[in-house]
N, C-alpha and C positions, 0 to 999 in steps of 0.2 A: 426586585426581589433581592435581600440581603445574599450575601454569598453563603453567610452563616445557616442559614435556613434554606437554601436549594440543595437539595435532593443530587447528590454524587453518583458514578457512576463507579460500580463494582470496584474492586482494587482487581479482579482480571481482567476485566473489560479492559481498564486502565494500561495492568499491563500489556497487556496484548494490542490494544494502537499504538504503544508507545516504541516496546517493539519492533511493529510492524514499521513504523514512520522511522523508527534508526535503520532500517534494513533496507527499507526503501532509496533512500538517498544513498548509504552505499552501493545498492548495484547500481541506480543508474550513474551516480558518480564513475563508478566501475567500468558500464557498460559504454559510456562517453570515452573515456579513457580508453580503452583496449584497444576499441577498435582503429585508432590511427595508429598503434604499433606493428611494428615489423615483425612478420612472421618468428619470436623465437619459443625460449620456455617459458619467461615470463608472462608473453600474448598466453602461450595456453593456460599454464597455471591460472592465470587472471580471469581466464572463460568458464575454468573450472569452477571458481571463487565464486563468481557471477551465477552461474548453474544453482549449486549450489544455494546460494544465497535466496535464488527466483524459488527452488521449489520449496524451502524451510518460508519464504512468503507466501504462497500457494497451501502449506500445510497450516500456517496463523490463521490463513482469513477460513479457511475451511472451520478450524476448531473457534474464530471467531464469532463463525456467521450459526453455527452448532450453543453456543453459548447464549448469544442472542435470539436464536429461538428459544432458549428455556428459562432466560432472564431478559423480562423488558427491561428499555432504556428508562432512566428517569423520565417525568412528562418535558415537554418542551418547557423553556422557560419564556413568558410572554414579549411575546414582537409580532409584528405583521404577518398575517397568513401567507403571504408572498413568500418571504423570507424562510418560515417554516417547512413551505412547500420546497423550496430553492435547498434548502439544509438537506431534508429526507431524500430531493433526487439526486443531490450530490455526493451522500455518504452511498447511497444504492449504485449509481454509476464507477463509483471508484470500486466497493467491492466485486461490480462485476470484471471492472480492468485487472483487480488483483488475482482475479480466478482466470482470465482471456493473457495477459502479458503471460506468465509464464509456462500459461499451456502453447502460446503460440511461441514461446523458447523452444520448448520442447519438440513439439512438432518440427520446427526449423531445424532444429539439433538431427531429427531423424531423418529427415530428408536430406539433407547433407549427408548423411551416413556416418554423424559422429553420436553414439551412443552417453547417455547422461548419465554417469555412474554415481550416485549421492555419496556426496563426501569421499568419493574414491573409492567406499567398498559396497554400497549398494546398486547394482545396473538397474538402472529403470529399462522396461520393454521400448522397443522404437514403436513411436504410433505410426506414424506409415511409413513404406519403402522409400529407397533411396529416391532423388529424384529432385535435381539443383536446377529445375523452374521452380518448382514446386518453394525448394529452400529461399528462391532471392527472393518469393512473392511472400511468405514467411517471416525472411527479414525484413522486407518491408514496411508489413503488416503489426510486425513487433514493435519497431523504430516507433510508427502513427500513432499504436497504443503507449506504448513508453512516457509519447509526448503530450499525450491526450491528458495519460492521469497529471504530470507533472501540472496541467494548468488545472486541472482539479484539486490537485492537494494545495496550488497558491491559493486559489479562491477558498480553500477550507480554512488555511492557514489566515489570511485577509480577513475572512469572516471570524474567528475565534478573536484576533486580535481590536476587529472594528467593535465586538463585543467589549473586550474587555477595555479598549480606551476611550469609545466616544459614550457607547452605551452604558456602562458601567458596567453590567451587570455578572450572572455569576457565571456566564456560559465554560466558557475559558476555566476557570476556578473545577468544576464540574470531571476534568477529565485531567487533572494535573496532579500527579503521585506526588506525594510526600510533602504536600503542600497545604497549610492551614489556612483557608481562604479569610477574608479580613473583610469587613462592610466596606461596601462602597455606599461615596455621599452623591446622591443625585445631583 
């Protein structure tokens, strides 16, 4: 399929992965970093930053997943049923990590008995009481998820790219803002 003729995905759609995919890399960039600093104001600020950061991701994929239901995606562009099926579990799996990583921030934040204040002047409620089993198993839980989606976004990221260099076609071209997609030659 020419790139010229497949069928684009919304320019909010667009915005909003794209977004989401700069956000992403900074907290976990973020969230890598922090945690080997020493207890100062930077550590916290930087937790803040992260917080932050997790639940303005948490409120994309919500208004994402809200926009997606009232605008379908373009049709798939043709490849193996494999492949297609591999694509839908993979973009469904990582929305579920985006909605599970920063609630299990959250939750962790409360157990620990550090309160999640948005941006400094919104408090969010603590979802349960204090309770630092509860936090390490929390952070743990975070860390497994954190790392789970990073290998989901390579393999998302792998797949757009195998699209768009071995297979030519328009996959890639489809979700890329401000970009006039150009024929590819078989």
């Amino acid at each position: 399929m020419a790139a010229e003729s497949a069928p684009r995905y919304s320019s909010t759609a667009i915005a909003l992965h794209w977004l989401t995919a700069g956000l992403i890399v900074v907290s976990v960039g973020l969230g890598v970093y922090m945690v080997g600093l020493k207890l100062s104001p930077l550590k916290l600020r930087l937790y803040s930053w992260h917080k932050w950061i997790g639940v303005t991701i948490f409120l994309l994929i919500v208004a994402r997943l809200m926009w997606r239901a009232a605008n379908a995606p373009p049709p798939p562009i043709t490849s193996p049923r494999w492949q297609q099926i591999a694509a839908v579990v993979n973009h469904w799996l990582l929305y579920v990590l985006l909605i599970c990583i920063p609630l299990s921030g959250w939750l962790m934040s409360s157990a620990y008995g550090v309160r999640v204040v948005y941006f400094g002047v919104i408090p969010l409620p603590d979802l349960v009481g204090k309770n630092k089993e509860l936090g390490d198993t929390l952070k743990a839980l975070h860390e497994i998820l954190a790392f789970t989606m990073l290998g989901l976004v390579t393999v998302h990221a792998l797949a757009a790219l195998k699209h768009h260099l071995l297979d030519r076609d328009a996959v890639l071209y489809r979700m890329l803002p401000l970009v006039k997609p150009r024929a590819h030659k078989p």
